[in-house]
PQR file with spaces between the fields and no chain letter, atoms N, CA, C, O and H, PARSE charges and radii, in Angstrom:
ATOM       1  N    UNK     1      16.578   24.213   13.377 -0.4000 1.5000
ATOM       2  CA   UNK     1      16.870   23.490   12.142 -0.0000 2.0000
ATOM       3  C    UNK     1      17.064   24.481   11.012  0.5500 1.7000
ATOM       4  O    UNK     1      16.229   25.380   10.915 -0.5500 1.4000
ATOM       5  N    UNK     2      18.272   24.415    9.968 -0.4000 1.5000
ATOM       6  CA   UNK     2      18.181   24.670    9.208 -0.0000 2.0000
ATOM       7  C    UNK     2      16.807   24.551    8.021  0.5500 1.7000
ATOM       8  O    UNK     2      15.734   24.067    8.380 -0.5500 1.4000
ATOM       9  H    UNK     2      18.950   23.685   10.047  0.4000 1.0000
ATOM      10  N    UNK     3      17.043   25.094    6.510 -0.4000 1.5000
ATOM      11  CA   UNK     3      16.012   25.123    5.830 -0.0000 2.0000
ATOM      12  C    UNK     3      16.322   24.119    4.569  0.5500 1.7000
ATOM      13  O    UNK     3      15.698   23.956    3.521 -0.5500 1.4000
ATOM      14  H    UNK     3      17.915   25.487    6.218  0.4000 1.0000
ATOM      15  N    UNK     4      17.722   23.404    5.149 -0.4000 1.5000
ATOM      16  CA   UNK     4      17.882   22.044    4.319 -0.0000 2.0000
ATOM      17  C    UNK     4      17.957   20.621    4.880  0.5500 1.7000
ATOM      18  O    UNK     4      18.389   19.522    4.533 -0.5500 1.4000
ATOM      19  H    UNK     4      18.229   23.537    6.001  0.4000 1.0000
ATOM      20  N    UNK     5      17.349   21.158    5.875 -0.4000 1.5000
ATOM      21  CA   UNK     5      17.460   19.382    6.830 -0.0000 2.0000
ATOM      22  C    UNK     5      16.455   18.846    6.344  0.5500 1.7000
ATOM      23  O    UNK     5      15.439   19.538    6.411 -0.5500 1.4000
ATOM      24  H    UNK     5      16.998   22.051    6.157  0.4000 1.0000
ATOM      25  N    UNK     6      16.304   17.389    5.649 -0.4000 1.5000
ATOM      26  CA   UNK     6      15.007   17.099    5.951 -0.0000 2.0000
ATOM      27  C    UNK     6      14.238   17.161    6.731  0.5500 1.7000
ATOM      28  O    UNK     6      14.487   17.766    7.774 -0.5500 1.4000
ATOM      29  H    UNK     6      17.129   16.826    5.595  0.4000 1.0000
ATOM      30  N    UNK     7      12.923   16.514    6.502 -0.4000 1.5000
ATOM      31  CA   UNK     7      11.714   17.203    7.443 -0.0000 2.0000
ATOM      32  C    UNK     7      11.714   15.146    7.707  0.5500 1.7000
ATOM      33  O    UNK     7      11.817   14.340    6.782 -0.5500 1.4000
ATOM      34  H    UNK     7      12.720   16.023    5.655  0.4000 1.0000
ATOM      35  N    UNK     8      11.554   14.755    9.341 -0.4000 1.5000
ATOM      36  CA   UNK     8      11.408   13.641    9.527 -0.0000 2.0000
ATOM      37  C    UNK     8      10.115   13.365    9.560  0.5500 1.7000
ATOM      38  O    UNK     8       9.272   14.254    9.438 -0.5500 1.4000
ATOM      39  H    UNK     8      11.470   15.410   10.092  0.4000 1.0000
ATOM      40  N    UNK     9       9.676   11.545    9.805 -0.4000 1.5000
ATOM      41  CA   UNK     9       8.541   11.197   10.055 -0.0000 2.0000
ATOM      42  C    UNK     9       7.709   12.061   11.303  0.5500 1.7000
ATOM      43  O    UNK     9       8.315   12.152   12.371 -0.5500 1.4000
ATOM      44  H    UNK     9      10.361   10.823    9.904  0.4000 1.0000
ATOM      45  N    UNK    10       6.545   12.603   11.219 -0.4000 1.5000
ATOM      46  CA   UNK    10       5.931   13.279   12.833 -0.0000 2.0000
ATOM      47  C    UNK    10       5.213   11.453   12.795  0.5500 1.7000
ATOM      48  O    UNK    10       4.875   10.701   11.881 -0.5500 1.4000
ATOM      49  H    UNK    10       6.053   12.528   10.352  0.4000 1.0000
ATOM      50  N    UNK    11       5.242   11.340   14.401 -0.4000 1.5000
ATOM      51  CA   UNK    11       5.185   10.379   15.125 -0.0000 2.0000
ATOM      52  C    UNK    11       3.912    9.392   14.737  0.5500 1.7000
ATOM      53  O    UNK    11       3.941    8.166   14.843 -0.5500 1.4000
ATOM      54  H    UNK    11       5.516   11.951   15.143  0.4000 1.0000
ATOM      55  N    UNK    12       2.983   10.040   14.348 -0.4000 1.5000
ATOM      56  CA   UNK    12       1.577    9.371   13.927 -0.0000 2.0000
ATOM      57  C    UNK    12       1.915    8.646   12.720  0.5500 1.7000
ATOM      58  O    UNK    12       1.523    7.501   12.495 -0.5500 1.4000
ATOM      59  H    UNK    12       2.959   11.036   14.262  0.4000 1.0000
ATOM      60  N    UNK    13       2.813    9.483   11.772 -0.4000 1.5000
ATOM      61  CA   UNK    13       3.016    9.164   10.533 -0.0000 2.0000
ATOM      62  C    UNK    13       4.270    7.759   10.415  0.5500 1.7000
ATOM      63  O    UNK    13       4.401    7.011    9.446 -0.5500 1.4000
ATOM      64  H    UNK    13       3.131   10.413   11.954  0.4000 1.0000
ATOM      65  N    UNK    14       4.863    7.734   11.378 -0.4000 1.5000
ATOM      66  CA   UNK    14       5.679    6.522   11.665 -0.0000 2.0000
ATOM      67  C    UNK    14       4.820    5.615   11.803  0.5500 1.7000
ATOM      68  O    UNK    14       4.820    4.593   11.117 -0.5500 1.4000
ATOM      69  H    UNK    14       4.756    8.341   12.166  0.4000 1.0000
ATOM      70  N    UNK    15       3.996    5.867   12.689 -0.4000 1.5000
ATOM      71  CA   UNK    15       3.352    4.672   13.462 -0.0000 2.0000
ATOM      72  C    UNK    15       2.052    3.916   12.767  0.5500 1.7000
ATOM      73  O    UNK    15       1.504    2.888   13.166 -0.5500 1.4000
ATOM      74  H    UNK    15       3.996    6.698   13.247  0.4000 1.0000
ATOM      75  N    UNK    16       1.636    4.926   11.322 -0.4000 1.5000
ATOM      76  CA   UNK    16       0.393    4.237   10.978 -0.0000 2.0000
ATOM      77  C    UNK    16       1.569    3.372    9.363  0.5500 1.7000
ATOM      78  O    UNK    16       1.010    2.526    8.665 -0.5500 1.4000
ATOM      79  H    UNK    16       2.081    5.761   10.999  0.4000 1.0000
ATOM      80  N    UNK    17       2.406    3.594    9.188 -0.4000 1.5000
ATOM      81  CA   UNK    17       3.662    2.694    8.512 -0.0000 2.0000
ATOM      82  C    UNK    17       4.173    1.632    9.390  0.5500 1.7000
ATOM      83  O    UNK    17       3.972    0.505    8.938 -0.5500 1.4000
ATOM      84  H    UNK    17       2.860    4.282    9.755  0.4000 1.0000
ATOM      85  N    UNK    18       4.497    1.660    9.998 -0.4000 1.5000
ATOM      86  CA   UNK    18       4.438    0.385   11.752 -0.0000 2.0000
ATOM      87  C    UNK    18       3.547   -0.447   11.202  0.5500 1.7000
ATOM      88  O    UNK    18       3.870   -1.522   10.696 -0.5500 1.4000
ATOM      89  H    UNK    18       4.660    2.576   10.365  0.4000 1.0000
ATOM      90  N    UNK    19       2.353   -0.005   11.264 -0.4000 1.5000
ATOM      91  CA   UNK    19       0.840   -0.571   11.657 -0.0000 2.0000
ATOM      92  C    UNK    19       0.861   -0.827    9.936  0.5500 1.7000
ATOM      93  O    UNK    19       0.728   -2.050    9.989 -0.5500 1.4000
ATOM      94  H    UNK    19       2.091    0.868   11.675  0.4000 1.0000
ATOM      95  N    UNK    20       0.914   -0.612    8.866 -0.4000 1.5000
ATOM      96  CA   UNK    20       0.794   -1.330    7.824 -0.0000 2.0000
ATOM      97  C    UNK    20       1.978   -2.173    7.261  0.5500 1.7000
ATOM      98  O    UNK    20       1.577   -2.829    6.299 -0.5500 1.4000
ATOM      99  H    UNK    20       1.022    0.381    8.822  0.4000 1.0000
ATOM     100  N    UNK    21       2.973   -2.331    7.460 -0.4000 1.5000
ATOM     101  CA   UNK    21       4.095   -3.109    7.989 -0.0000 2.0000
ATOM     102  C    UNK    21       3.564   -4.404    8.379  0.5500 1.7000
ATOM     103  O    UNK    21       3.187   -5.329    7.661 -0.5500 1.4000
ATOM     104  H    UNK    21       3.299   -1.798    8.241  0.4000 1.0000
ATOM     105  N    UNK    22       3.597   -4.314    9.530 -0.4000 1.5000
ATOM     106  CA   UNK    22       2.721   -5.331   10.648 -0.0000 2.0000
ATOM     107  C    UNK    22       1.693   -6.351    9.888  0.5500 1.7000
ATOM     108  O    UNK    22       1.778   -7.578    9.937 -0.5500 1.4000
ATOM     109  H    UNK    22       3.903   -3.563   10.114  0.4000 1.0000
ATOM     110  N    UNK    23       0.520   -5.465    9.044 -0.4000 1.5000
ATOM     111  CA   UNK    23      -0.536   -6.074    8.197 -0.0000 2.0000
ATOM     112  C    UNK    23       0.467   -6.540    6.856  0.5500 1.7000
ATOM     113  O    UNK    23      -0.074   -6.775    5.776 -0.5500 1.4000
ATOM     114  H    UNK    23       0.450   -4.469    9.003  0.4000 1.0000
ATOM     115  N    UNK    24       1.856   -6.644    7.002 -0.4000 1.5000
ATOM     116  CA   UNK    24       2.185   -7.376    5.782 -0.0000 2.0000
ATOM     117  C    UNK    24       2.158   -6.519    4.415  0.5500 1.7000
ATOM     118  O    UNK    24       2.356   -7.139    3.370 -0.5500 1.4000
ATOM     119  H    UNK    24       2.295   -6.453    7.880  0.4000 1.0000
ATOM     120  N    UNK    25       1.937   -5.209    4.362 -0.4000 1.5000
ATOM     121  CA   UNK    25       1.873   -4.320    3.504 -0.0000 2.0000
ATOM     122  C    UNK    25       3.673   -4.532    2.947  0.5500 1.7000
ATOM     123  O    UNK    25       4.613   -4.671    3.730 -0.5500 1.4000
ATOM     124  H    UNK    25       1.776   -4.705    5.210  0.4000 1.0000
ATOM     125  N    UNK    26       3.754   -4.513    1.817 -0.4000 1.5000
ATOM     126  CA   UNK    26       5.543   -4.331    1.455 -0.0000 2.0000
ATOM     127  C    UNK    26       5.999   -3.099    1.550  0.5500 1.7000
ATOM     128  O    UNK    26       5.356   -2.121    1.169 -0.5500 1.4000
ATOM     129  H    UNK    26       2.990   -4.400    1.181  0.4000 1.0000
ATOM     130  N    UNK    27       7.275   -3.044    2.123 -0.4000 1.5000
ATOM     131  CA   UNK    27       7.424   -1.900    1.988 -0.0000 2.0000
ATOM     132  C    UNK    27       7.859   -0.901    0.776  0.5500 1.7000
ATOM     133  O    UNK    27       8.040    0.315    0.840 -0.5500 1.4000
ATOM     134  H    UNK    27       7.798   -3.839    2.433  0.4000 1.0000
ATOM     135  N    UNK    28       7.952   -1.611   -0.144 -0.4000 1.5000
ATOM     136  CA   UNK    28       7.857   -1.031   -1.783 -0.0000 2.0000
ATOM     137  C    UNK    28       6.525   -0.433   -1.993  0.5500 1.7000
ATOM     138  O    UNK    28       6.395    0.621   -2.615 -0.5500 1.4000
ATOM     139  H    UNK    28       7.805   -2.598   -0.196  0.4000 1.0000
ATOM     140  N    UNK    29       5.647   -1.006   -1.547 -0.4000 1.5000
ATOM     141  CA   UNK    29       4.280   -0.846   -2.028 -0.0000 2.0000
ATOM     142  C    UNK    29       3.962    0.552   -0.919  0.5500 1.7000
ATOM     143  O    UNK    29       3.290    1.492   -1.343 -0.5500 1.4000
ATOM     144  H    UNK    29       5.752   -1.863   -1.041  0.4000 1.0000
ATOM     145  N    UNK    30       4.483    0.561    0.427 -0.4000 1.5000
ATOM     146  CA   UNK    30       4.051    1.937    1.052 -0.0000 2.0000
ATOM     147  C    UNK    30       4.758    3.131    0.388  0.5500 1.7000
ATOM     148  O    UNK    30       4.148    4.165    0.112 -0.5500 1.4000
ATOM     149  H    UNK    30       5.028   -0.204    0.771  0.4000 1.0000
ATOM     150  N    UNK    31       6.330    2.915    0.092 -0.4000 1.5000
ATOM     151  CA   UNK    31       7.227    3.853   -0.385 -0.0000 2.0000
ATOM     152  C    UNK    31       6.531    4.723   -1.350  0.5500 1.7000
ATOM     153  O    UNK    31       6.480    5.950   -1.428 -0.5500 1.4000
ATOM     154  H    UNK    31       6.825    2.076    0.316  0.4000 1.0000
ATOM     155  N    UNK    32       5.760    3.348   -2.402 -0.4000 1.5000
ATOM     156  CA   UNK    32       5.338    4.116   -3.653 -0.0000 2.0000
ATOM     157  C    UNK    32       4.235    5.309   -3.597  0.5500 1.7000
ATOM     158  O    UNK    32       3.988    6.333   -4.234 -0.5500 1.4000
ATOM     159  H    UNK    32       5.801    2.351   -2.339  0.4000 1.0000
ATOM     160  N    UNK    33       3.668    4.549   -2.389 -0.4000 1.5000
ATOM     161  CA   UNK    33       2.121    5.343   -2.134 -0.0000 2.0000
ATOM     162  C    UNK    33       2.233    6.491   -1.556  0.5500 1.7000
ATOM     163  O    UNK    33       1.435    7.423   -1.658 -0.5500 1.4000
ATOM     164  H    UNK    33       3.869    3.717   -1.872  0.4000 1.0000
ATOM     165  N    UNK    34       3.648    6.456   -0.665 -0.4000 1.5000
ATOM     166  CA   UNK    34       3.951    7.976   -0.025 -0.0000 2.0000
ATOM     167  C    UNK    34       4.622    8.676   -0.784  0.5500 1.7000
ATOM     168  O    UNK    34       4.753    9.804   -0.308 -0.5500 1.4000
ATOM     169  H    UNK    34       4.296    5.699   -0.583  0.4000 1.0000
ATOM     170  N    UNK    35       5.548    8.440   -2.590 -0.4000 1.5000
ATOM     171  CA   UNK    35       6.151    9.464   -3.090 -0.0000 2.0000
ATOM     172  C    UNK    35       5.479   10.749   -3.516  0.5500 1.7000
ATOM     173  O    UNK    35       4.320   10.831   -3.923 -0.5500 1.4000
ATOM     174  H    UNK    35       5.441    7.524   -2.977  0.4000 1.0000
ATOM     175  N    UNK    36       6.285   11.681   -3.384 -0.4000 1.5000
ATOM     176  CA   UNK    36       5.506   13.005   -3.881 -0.0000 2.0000
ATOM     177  C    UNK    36       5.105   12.641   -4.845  0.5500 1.7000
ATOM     178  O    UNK    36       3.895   12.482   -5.005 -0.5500 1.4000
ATOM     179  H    UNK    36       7.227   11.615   -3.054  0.4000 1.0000
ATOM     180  N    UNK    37       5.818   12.446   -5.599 -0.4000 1.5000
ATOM     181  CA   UNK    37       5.742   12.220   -7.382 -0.0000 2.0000
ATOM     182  C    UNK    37       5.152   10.654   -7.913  0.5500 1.7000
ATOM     183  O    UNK    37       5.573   10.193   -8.974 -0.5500 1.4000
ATOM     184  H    UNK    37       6.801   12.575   -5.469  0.4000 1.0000
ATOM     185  N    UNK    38       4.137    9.888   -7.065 -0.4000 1.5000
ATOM     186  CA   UNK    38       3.433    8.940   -7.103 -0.0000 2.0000
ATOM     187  C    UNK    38       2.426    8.509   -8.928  0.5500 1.7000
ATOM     188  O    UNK    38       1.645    9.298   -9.460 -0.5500 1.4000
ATOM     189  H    UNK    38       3.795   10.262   -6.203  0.4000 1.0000
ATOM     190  N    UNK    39       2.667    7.595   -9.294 -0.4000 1.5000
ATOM     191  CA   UNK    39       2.154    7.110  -10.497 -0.0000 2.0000
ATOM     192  C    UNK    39       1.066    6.923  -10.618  0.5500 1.7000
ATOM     193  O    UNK    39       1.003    5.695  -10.661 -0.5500 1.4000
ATOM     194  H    UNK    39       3.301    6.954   -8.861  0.4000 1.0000
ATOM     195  N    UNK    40       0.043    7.321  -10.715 -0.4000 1.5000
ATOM     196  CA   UNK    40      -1.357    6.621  -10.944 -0.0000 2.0000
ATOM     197  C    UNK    40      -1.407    5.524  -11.263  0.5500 1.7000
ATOM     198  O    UNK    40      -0.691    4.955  -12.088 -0.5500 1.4000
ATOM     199  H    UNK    40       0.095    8.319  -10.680  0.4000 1.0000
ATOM     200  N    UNK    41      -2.546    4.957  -10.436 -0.4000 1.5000
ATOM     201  CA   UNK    41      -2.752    3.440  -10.557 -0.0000 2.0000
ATOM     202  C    UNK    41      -2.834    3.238  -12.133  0.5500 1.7000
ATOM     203  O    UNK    41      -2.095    2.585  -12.870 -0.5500 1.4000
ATOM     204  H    UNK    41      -3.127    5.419   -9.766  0.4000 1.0000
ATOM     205  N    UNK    42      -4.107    4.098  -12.459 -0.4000 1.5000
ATOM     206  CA   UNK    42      -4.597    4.052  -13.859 -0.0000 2.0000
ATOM     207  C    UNK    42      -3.518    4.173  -14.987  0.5500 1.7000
ATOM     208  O    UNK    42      -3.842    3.678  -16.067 -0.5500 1.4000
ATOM     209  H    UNK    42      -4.708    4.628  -11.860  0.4000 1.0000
ATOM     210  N    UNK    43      -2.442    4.682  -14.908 -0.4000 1.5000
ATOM     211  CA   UNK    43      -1.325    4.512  -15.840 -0.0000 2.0000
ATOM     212  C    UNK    43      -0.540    3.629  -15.399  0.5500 1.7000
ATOM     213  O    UNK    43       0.232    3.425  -16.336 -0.5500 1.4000
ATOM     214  H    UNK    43      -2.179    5.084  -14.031  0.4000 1.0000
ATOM     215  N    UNK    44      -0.258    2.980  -14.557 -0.4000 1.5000
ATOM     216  CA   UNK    44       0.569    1.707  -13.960 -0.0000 2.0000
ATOM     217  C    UNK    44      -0.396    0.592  -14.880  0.5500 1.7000
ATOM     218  O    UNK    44       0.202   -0.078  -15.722 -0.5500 1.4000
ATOM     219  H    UNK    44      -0.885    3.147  -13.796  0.4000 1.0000
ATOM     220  N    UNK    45      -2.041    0.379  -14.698 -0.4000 1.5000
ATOM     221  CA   UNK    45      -2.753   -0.645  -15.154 -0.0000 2.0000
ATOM     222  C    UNK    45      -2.669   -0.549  -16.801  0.5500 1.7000
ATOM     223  O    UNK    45      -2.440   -1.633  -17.338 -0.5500 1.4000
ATOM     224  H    UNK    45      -2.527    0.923  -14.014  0.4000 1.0000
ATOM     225  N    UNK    46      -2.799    0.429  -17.566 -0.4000 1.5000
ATOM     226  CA   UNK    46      -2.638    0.780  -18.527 -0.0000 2.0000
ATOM     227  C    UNK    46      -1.112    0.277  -19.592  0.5500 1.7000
ATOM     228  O    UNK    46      -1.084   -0.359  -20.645 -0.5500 1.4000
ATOM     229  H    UNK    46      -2.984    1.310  -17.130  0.4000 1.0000
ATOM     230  N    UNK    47      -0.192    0.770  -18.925 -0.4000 1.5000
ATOM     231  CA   UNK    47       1.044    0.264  -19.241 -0.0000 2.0000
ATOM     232  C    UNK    47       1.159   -1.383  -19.039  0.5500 1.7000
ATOM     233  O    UNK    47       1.142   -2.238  -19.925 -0.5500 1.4000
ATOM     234  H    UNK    47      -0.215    1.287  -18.069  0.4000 1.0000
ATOM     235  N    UNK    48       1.283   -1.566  -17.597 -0.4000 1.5000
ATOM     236  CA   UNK    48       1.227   -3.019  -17.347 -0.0000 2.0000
ATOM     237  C    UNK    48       0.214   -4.227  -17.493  0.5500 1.7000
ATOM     238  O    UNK    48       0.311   -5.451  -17.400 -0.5500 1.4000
ATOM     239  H    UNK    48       1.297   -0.871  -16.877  0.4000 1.0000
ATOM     240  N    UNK    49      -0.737   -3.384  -17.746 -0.4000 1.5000
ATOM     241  CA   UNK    49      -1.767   -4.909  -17.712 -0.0000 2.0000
ATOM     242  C    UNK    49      -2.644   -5.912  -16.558  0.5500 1.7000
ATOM     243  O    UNK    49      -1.853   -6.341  -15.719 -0.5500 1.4000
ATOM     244  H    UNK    49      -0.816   -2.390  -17.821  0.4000 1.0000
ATOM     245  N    UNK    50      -3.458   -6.181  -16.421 -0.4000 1.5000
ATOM     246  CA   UNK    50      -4.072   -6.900  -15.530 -0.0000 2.0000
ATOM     247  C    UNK    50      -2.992   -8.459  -15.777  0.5500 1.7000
ATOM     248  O    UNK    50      -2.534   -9.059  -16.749 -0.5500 1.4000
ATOM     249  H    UNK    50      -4.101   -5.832  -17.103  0.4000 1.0000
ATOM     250  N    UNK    51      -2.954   -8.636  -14.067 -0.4000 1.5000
ATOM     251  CA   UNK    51      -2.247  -10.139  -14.033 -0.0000 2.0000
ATOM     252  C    UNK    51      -2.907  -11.108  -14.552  0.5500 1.7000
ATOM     253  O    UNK    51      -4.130  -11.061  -14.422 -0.5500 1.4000
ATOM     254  H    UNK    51      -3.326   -8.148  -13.277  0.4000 1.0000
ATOM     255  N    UNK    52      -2.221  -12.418  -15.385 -0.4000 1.5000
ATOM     256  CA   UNK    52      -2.992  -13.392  -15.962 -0.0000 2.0000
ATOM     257  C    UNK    52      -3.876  -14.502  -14.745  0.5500 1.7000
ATOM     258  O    UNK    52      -4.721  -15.375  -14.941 -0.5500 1.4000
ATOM     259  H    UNK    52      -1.227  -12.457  -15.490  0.4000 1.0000
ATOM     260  N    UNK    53      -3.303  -14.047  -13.611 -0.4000 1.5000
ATOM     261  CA   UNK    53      -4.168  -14.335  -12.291 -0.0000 2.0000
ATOM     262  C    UNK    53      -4.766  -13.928  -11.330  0.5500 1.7000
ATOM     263  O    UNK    53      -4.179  -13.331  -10.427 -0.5500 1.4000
ATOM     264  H    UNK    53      -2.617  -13.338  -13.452  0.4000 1.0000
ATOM     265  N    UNK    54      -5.808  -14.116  -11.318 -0.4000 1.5000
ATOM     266  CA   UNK    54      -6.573  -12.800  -10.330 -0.0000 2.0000
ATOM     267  C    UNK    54      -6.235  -13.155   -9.167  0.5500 1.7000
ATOM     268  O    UNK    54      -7.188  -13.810   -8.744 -0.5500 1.4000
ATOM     269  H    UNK    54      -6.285  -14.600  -12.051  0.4000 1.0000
ATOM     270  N    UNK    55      -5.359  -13.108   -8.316 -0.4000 1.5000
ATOM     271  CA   UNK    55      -5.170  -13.804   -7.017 -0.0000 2.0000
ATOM     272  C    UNK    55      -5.569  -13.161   -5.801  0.5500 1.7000
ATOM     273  O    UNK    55      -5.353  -13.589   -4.667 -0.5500 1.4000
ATOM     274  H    UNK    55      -4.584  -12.577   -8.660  0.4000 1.0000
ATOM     275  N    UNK    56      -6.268  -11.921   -6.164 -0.4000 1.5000
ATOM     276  CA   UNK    56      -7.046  -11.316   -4.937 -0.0000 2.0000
ATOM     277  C    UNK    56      -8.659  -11.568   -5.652  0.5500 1.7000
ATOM     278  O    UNK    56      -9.427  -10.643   -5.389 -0.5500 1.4000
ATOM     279  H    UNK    56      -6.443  -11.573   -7.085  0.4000 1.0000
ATOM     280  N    UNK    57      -8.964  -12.141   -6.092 -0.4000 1.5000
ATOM     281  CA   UNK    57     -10.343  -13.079   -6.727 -0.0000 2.0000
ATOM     282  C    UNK    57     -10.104  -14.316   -5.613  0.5500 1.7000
ATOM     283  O    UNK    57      -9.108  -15.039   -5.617 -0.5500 1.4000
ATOM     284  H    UNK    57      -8.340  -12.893   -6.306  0.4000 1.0000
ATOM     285  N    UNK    58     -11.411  -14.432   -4.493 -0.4000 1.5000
ATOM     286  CA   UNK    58     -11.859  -15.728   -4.006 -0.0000 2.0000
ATOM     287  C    UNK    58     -12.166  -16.825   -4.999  0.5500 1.7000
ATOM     288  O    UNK    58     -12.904  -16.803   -5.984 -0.5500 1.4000
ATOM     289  H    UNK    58     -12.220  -13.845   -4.490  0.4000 1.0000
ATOM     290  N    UNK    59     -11.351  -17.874   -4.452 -0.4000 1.5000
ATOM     291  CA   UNK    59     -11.846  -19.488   -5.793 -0.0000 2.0000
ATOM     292  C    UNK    59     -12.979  -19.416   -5.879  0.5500 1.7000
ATOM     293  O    UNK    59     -13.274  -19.582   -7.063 -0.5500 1.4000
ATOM     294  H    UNK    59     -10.751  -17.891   -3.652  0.4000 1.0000
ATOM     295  N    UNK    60     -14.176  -19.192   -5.044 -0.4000 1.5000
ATOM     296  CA   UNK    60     -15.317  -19.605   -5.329 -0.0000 2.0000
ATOM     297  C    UNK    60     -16.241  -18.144   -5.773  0.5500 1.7000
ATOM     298  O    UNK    60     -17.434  -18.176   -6.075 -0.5500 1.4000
ATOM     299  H    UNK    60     -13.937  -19.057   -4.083  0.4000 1.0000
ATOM     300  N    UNK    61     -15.731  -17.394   -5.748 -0.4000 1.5000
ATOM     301  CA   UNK    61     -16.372  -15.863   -6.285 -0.0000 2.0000
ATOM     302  C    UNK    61     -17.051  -15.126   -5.282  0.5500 1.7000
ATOM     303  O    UNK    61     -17.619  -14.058   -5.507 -0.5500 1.4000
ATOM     304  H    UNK    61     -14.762  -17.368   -5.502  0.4000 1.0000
ATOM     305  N    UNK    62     -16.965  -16.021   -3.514 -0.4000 1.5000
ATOM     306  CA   UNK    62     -17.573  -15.018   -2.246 -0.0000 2.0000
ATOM     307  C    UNK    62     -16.199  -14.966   -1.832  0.5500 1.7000
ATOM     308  O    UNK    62     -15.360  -15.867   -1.858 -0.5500 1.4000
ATOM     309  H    UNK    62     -16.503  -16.889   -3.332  0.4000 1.0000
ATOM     310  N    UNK    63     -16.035  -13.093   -1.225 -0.4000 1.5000
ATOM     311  CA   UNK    63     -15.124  -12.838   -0.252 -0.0000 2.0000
ATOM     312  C    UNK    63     -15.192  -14.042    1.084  0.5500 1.7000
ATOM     313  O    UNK    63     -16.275  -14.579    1.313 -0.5500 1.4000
ATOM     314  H    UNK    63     -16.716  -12.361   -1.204  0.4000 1.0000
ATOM     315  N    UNK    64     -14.102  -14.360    1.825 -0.4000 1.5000
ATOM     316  CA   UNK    64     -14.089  -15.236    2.465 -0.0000 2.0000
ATOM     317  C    UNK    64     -13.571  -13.764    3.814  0.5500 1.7000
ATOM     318  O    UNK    64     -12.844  -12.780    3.682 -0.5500 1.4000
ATOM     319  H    UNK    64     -13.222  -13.924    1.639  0.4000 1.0000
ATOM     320  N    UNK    65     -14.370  -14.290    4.998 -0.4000 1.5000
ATOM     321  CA   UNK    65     -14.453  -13.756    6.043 -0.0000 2.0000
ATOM     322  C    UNK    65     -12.976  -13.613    6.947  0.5500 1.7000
ATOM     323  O    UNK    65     -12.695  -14.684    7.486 -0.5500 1.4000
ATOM     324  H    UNK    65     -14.961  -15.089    5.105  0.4000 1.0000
ATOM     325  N    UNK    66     -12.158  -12.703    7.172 -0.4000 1.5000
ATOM     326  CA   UNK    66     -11.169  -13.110    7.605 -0.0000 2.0000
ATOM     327  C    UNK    66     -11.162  -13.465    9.185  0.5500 1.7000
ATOM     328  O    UNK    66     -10.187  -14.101    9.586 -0.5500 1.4000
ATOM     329  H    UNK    66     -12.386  -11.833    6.735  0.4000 1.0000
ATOM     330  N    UNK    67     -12.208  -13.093   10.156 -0.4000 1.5000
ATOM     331  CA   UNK    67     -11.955  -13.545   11.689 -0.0000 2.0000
ATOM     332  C    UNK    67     -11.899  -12.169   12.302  0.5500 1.7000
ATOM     333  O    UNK    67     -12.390  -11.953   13.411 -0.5500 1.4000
ATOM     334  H    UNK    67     -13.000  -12.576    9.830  0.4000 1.0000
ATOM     335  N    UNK    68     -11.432  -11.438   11.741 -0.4000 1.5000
ATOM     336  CA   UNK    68     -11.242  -10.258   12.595 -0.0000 2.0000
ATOM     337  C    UNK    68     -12.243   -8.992   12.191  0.5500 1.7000
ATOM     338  O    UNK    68     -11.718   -7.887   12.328 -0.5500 1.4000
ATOM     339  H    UNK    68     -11.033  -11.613   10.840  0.4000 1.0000
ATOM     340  N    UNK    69     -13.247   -9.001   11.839 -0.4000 1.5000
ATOM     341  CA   UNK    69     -14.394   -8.143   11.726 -0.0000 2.0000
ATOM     342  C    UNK    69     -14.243   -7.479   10.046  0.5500 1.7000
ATOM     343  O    UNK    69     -15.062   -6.709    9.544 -0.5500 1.4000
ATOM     344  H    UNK    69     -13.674   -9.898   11.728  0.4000 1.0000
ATOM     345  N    UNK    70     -13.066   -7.969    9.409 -0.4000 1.5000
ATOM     346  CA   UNK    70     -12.898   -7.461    8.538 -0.0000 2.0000
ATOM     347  C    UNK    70     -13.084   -8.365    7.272  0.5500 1.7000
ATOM     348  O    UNK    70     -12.535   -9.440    7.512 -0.5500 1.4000
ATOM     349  H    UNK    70     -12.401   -8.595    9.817  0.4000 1.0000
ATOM     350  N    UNK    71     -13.574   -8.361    6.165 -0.4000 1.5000
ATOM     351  CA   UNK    71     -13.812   -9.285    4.994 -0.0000 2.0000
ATOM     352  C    UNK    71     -12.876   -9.493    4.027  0.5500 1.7000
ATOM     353  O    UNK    71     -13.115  -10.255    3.091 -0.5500 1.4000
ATOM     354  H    UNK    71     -14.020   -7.488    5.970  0.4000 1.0000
């Protein structure tokens, strides 16, 4: 390979993007998290603001159990 080819996914790194894919992750939301040049949350929240709906807030204020060992 030249020293201008990109450098591709190594195989693990495909596959754990697969695997959050799969869990419904967007793929906007992985893109962002893998850019070099990635935004801090803390200046994303800052600029933008907390949503006027907490929609990852349970209605009743307990995490609800999802089935699969995970909460």
């Amino acid at each position: 390979m030249s020293d201008d080819t990109p450098e591709t996914l190594a195989v693990p790194d495909a596959e754990r993007v697969r695997e959050l894919l799969e869990a419904h992750v967007p793929l906007t939301l992985i893109a962002d998290l893998t850019a070099a040049e990635a935004v801090p949350s803390q200046e994303i929240l800052e600029k933008e603001g907390l949503p006027e709906e907490e929609w990852w807030q349970p209605e009743n204020g307990t995490p609800q159990a999802s089935g699969d060992g995970r909460s």
